[in-house]
BABA-379238 format. One record per residue (C-alpha): residue number from 1; y, x, z. Coordinates in steps of 0.1 Angstrom, whole numbers. Layout:
BEGIN
(NUM,(Y,X,Z))
...
END
This chain:
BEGIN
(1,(-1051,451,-370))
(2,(-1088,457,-353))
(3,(-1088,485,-384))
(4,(-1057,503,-361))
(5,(-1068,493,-328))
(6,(-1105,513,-333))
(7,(-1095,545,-351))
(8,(-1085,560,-324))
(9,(-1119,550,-304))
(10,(-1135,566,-337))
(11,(-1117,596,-336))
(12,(-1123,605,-296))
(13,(-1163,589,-307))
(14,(-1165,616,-326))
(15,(-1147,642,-307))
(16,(-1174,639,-282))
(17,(-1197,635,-299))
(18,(-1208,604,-294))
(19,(-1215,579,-324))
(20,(-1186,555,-318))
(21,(-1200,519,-308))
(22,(-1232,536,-296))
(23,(-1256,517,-277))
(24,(-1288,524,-257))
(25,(-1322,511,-269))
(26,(-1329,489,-240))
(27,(-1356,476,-249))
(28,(-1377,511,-264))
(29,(-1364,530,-231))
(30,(-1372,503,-205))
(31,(-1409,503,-222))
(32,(-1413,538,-223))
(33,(-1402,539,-185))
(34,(-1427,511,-180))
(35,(-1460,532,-188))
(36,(-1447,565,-177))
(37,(-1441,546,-141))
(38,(-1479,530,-149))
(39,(-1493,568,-150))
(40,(-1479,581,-117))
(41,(-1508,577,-97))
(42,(-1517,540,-112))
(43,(-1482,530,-108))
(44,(-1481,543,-72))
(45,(-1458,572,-74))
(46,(-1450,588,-46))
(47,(-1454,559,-22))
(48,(-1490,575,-3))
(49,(-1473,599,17))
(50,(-1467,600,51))
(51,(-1444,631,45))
(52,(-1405,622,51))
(53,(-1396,646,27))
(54,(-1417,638,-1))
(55,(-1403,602,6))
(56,(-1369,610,10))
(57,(-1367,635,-26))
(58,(-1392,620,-41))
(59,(-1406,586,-35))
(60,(-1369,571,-29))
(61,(-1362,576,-70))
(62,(-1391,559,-81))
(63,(-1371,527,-56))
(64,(-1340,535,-70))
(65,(-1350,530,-105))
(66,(-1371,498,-103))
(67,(-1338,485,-86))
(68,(-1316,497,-118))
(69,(-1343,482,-142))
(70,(-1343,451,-121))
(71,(-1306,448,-125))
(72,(-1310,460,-163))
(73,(-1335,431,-169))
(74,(-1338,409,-144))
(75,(-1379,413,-149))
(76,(-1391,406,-114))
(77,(-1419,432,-121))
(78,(-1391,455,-107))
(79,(-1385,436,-79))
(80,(-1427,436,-73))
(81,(-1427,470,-74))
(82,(-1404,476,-46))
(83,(-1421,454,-29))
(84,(-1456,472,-32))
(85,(-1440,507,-28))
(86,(-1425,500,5))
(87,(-1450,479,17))
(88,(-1475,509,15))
(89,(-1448,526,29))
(90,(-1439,509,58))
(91,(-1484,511,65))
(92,(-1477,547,66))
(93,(-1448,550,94))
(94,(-1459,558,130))
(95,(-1445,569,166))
(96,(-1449,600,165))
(97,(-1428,609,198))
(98,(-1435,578,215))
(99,(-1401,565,214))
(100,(-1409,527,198))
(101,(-1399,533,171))
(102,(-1415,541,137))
(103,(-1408,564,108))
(104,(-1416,593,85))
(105,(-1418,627,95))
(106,(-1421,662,83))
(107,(-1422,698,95))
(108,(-1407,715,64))
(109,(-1373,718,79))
(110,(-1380,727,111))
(111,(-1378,761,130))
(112,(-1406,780,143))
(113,(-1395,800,173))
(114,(-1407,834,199))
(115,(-1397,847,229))
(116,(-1409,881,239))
(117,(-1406,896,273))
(118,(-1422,930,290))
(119,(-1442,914,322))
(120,(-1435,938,354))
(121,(-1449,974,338))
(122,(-1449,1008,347))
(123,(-1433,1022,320))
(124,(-1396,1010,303))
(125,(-1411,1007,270))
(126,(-1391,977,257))
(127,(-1405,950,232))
(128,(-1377,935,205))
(129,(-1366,911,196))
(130,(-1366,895,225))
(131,(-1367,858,208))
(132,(-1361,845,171))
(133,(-1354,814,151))
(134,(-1374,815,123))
(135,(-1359,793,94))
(136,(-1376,800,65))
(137,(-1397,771,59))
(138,(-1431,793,46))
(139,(-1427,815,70))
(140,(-1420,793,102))
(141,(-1453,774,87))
(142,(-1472,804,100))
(143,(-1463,802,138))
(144,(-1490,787,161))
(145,(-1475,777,189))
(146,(-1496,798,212))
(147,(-1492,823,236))
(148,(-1502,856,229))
(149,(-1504,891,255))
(150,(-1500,928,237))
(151,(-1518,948,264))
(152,(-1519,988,260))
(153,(-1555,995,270))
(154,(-1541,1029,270))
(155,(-1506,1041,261))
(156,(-1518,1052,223))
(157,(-1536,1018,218))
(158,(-1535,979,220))
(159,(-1551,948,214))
(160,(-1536,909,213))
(161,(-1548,881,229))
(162,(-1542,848,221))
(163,(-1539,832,254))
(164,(-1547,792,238))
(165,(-1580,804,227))
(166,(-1587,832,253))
(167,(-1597,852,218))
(168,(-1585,886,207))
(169,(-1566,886,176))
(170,(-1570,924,178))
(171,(-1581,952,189))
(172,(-1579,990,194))
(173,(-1552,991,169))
(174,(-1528,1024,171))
(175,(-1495,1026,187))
(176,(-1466,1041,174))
(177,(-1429,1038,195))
(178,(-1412,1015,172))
(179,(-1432,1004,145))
(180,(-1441,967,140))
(181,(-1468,952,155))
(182,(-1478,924,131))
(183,(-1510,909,144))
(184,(-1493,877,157))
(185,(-1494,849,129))
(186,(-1462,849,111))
(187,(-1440,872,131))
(188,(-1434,913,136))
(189,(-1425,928,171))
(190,(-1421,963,176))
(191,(-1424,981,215))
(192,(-1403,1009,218))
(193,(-1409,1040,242))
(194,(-1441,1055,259))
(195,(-1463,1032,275))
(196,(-1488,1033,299))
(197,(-1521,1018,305))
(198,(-1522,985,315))
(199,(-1487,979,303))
(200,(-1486,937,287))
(201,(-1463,919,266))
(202,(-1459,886,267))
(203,(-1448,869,234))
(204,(-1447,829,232))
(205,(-1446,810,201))
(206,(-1429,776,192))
(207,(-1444,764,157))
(208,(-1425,737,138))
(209,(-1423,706,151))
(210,(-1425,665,129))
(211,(-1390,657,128))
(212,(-1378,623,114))
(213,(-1348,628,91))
(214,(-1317,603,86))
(215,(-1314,616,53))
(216,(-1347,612,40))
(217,(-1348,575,60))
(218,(-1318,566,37))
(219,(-1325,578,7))
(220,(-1355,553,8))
(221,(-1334,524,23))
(222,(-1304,524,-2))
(223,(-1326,506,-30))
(224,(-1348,486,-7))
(225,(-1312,476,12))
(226,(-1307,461,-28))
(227,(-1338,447,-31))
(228,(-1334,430,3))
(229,(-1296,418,-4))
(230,(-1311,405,-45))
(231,(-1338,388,-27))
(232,(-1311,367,-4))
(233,(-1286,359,-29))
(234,(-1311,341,-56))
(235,(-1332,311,-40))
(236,(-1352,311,-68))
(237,(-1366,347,-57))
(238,(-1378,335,-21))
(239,(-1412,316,-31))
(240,(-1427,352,-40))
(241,(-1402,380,-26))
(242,(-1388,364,6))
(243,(-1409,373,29))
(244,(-1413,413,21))
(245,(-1372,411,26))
(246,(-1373,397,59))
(247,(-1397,423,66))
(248,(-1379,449,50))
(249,(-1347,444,68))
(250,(-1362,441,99))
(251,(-1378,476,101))
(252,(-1345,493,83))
(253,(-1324,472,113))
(254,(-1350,485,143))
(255,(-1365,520,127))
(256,(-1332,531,113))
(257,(-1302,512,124))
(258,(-1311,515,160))
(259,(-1333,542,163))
(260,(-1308,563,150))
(261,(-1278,549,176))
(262,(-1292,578,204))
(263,(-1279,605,179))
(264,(-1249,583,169))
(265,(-1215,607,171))
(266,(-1179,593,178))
(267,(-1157,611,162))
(268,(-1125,596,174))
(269,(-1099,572,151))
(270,(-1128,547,141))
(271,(-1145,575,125))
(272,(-1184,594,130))
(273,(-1218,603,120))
(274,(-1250,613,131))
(275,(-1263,643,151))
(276,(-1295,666,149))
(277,(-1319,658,168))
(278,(-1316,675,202))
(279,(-1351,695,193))
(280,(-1355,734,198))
(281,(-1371,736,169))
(282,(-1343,714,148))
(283,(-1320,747,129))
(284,(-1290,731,145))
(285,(-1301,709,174))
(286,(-1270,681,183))
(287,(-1246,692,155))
(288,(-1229,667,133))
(289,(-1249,660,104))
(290,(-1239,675,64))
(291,(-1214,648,49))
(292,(-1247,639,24))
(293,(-1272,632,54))
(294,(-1255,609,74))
(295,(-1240,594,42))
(296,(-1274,584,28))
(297,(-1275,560,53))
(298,(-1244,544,53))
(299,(-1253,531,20))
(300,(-1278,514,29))
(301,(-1257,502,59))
(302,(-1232,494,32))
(303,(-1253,471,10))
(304,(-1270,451,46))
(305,(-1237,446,60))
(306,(-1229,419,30))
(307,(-1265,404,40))
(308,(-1262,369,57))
(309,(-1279,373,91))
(310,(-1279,411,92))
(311,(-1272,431,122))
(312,(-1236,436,124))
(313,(-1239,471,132))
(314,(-1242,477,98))
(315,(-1208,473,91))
(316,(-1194,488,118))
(317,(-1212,525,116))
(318,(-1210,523,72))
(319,(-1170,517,81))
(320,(-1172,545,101))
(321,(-1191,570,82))
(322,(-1165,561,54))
(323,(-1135,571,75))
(324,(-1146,604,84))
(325,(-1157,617,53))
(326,(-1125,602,40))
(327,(-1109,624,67))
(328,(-1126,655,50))
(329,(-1120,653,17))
(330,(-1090,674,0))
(331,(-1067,673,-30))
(332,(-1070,698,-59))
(333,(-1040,686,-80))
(334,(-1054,651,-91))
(335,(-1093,654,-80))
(336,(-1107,659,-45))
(337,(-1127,688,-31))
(338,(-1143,691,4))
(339,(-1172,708,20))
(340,(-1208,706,23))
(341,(-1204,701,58))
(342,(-1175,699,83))
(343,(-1182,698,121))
(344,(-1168,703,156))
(345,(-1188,731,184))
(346,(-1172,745,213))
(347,(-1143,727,213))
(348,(-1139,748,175))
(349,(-1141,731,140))
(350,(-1162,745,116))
(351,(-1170,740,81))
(352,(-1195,751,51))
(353,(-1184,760,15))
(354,(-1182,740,-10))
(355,(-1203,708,-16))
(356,(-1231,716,-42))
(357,(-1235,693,-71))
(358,(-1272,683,-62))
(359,(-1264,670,-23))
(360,(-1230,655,-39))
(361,(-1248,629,-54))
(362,(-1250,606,-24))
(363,(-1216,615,-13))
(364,(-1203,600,-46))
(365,(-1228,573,-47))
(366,(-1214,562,-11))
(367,(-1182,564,-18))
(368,(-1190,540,-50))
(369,(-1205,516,-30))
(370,(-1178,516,-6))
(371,(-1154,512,-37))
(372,(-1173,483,-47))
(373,(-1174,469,-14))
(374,(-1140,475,-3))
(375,(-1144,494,26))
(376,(-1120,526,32))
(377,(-1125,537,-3))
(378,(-1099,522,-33))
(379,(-1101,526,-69))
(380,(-1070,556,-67))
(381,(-1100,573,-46))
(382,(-1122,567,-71))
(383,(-1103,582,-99))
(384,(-1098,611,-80))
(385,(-1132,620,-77))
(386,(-1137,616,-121))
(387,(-1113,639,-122))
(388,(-1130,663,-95))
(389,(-1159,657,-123))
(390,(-1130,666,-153))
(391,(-1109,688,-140))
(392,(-1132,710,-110))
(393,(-1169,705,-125))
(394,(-1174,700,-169))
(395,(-1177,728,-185))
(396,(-1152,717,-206))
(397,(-1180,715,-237))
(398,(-1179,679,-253))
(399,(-1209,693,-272))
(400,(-1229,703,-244))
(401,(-1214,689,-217))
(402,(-1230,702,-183))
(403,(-1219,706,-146))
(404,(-1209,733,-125))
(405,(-1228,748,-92))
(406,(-1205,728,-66))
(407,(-1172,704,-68))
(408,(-1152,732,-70))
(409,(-1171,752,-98))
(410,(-1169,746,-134))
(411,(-1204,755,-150))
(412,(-1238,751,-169))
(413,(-1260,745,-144))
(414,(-1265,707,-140))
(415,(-1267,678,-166))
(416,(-1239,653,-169))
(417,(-1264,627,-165))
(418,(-1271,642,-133))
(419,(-1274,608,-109))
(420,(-1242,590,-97))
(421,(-1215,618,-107))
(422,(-1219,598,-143))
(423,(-1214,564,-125))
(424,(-1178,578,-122))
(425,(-1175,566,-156))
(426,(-1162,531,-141))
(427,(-1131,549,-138))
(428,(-1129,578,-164))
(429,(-1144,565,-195))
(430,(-1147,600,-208))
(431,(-1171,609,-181))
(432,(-1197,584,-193))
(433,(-1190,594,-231))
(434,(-1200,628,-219))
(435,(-1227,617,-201))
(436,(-1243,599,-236))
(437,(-1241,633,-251))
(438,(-1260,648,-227))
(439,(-1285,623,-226))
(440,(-1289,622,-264))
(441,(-1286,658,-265))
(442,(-1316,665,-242))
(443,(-1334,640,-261))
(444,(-1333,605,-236))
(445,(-1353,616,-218))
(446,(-1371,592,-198))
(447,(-1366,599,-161))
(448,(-1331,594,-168))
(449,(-1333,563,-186))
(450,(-1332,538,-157))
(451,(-1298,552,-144))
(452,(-1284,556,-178))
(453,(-1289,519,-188))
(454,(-1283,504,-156))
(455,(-1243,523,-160))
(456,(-1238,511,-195))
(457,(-1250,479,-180))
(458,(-1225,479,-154))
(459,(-1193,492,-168))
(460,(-1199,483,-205))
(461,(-1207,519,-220))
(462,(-1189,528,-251))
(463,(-1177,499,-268))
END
């Protein structure tokens, strides 16, 4: 009888691949893990930086794994090392824009901005553009902020002043109608048409400005959220980790929770998100957030809303942030597909392409939490997004199975043990068979260990 009952298991085993009752090596990868962590920075990782970004892509993995290792082991040296991280962490936040409240922030987003205007001359020589957003990241990084004058000394040459530092940038450089006058850090103008002595330009730059994220803000609270909700559901952990999570939960529930209420957007039916900042220098000051940004914090808010004594807020905004990305999502036969980002302007909807693969991470991993948490999400939901992985994504290779460029996309470009997509396993079993493939195939390696044996942990692996 148990002879008929595991053929077939043996059979699809080997179809994928994957040597039937295979198991992780807990204990090797765990230690392996252990003294690759011990090397980052003398087991600091990424914790040091004041930079939101570096934080939020960065420093937030080294959390999340601890957390998985902590739930893999239950070795409170995970649990210690959340606590240091974030401690340092929390040393590091400031008011940067003297609104009370604390956080991260970084300029690597941001836009850098000119205007450019003619200032009462006697000729029509005209100076273009006229203002720009400036985007790209390396080149933004260039603008000043200062004010700077292009004054014809006569109408064949000009020099640039910067008006901050009263100090010429140049001077007696050429003129020619039309070509670019590149002087001013980081940007071109050109004046077109004949000038004439004395003839200025005025051209007034905006450089990037320190802009706090809510992305980045929850991609570091999702695992501390855990750490804070382990820490109050086991009385035994209170004696050493009790106070870090009162402190922990108090500066998510001031310096995220509330401080993030003044960009909080209703979107009507018990449904919204977060805005932009209203900054000039934000790429789309006041629009609805990307489905993955506002979502990174409603899992954190998902996780604190089961804490006794938490701010009840929590629940409230994660409920809503579930319903309106609910409200985006869209069937493809038996999986789901939806946008990168959806949003309202004008009084006009708008939308993105395709969500990629990378930023679809935390959109799955909230919409497993909520799962797990029974909020908006069910388990018919759930099995709709494996097959999004199955049916939209997977190459199709059990071999070398690999993921496509967005959720729509079938491809070669990401691993199956790409974080959370895998998790989907819960529901699909062939996703996480896949998944062990992938990780064997690449050779286990270790960044990936953590998520891999906290999944075969939670939904048994293949048996």
């Amino acid at each position: 009888m148990w002879t008929e009952l595991l053929m077939p298991m043996l059979v699809l085993a080997v179809v994928l691949g994957v040597p039937a009752g295979a198991q992780l090596d807990r204990e090797r990868l765990v230690a392996a893990f252990r003294d690759w962590d011990a090397g980052q920075k003398e087991g600091r990782g990424l914790s040091e930086s004041a930079d939101s970004g570096t934080l939020g892509w960065g420093e937030a993995s080294y959390l999340r794994n601890y957390m998985r290792l902590w739930a893999v082991t239950g070795d409170t040296y995970w649990l210690s090392k959340v606590q240091d991280h974030f401690t340092r962490m929390i040393g590091n936040a400031r008011d940067h824009d003297g609104d009370r409240f604390v956080g991260w922030q970084t300029t690597t987003y941001s836009c850098g901005l000119f205007y450019a205007q003619a200032l009462h001359n006697i000729s029509k020589a005209t100076i273009e553009p006229a203002e720009r957003r400036e985007t790209r990241g390396e080149v933004a990084a260039k603008y000043t902020g200062h004010t700077y004058i292009i004054e014809f000394t006569d109408p064949a040459t000009y020099r640039v002043q910067d008006q901050n530092t009263r100090q010429y940038v140049a001077e007696g450089k050429p003129y020619a109608s039309g070509e670019p006058i590149g002087e001013i850090p980081g940007l071109s103008v050109t004046v077109t048409g004949e000038t004439h002595q004395g003839d200025k330009f005025l051209v007034r730059t905006i450089a990037p400005e320190p802009t706090e994220f809510a992305v980045h803000e929850g991609m570091v609270a999702y695992p501390v959220a855990l750490f804070v909700e382990a820490i109050r559901k086991d009385p035994g952990l209170q004696a050493q980790f009790g106070k870090s999570a009162d402190q922990f939960l108090a500066y998510i529930a001031e310096n995220m929770l509330r401080k993030h209420e003044q960009h909080w957007l209703d979107m009507g039916d018990g449904a919204g998100g977060y805005r932009f900042a209203d900054l000039i220098t934000d790429r789309f000051p006041n629009r609805l957030q990307p489905h993955n940004q506002y979502l990174a914090l409603g899992r954190a808010y998902l996780v604190l809303k089961d804490v006794p004594g938490a701010d009840p807020l929590f629940a409230t905004r994660a409920e809503q942030m579930a319903r309106l990305f609910r409200r985006y999502l869209r069937e493809q036969g038996e999986a789901w597909v939806w946008n990168y980002w959806d949003w309202v302007e004008g009084g006009e909807p708008g939308h993105s392409g395709l969500e990629d693969t990378s930023h679809g991470t935390i959109d799955v991993g909230f919409a497993i939490e909520a799962c797990h948490r029974g909020v908006v999400f069910t388990a018919e939901d759930m099995k709709r997004f494996a097959r999004t992985v199955l049916d939209q994504m997977w190459n199709g290779s059990t071999e070398d199975p690999k993921l496509g460029p967005n959720v729509g996309t079938r491809g070669d470009r990401f691993a199956m043990t790409t974080s959370d997509w895998f998790d989907l396993g819960e529901w699909e079993p062939q996703i996480w068979r896949l998944a062990l493939t992938a990780f064997s195939k690449a050779g286990q390696p270790t960044a990936s260990a953590p998520a891999m044996l906290a999944a075969e942990k939670a939904f048994g692996g293949v048996q």
